[in-house]
C-alpha positions in Angstrom: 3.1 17.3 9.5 3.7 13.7 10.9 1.4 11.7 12.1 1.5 11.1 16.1 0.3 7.3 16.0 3.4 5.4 16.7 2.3 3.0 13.6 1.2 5.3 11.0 4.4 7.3 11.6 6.6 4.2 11.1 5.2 3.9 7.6 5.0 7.5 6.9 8.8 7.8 7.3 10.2 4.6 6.1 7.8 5.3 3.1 9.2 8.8 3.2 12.2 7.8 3.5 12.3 5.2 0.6 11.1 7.5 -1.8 12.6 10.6 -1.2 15.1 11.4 1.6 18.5 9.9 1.7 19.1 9.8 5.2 16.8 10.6 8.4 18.4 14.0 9.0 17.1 15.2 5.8 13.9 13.8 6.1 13.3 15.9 9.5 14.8 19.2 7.6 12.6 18.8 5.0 9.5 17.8 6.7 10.4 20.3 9.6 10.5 17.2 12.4 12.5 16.9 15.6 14.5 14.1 14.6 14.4 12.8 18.5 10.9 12.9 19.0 10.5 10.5 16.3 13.5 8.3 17.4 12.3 7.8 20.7 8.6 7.7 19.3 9.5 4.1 17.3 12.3 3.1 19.6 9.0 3.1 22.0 7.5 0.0 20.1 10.8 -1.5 19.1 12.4 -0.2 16.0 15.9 1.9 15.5 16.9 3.4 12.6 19.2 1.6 10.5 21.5 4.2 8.5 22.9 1.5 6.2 19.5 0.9 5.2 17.8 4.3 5.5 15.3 2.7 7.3 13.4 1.6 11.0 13.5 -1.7 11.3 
């Protein structure tokens, strides 16, 4: 489960991210996440998810 604070979850995933998903769509499969909730969740406090990177910046 994700964490719902806006702040904790943009570390959570771009930590997840880093160390073990390749792209955001498999990090929601694998953690069982709507993809859009957390999209607009960090969009909310101004980052976007950067494919080429794999991460919200």
């Amino acid at each position: 489960m994700l964490p719902k604070d806006p702040m904790l979850l943009l570390s959570v995933v771009n930590t997840k991210l880093r160390d073990n998903y390749p792209s955001l769509e498999e990090l929601c499969h694998g953690e069982d996440a709507d993809q859009e909730e957390i999209v607009r969740t960090l969009d909310a406090i101004g980052y976007v998810y950067q494919p080429d990177l794999n991460q919200f910046r």
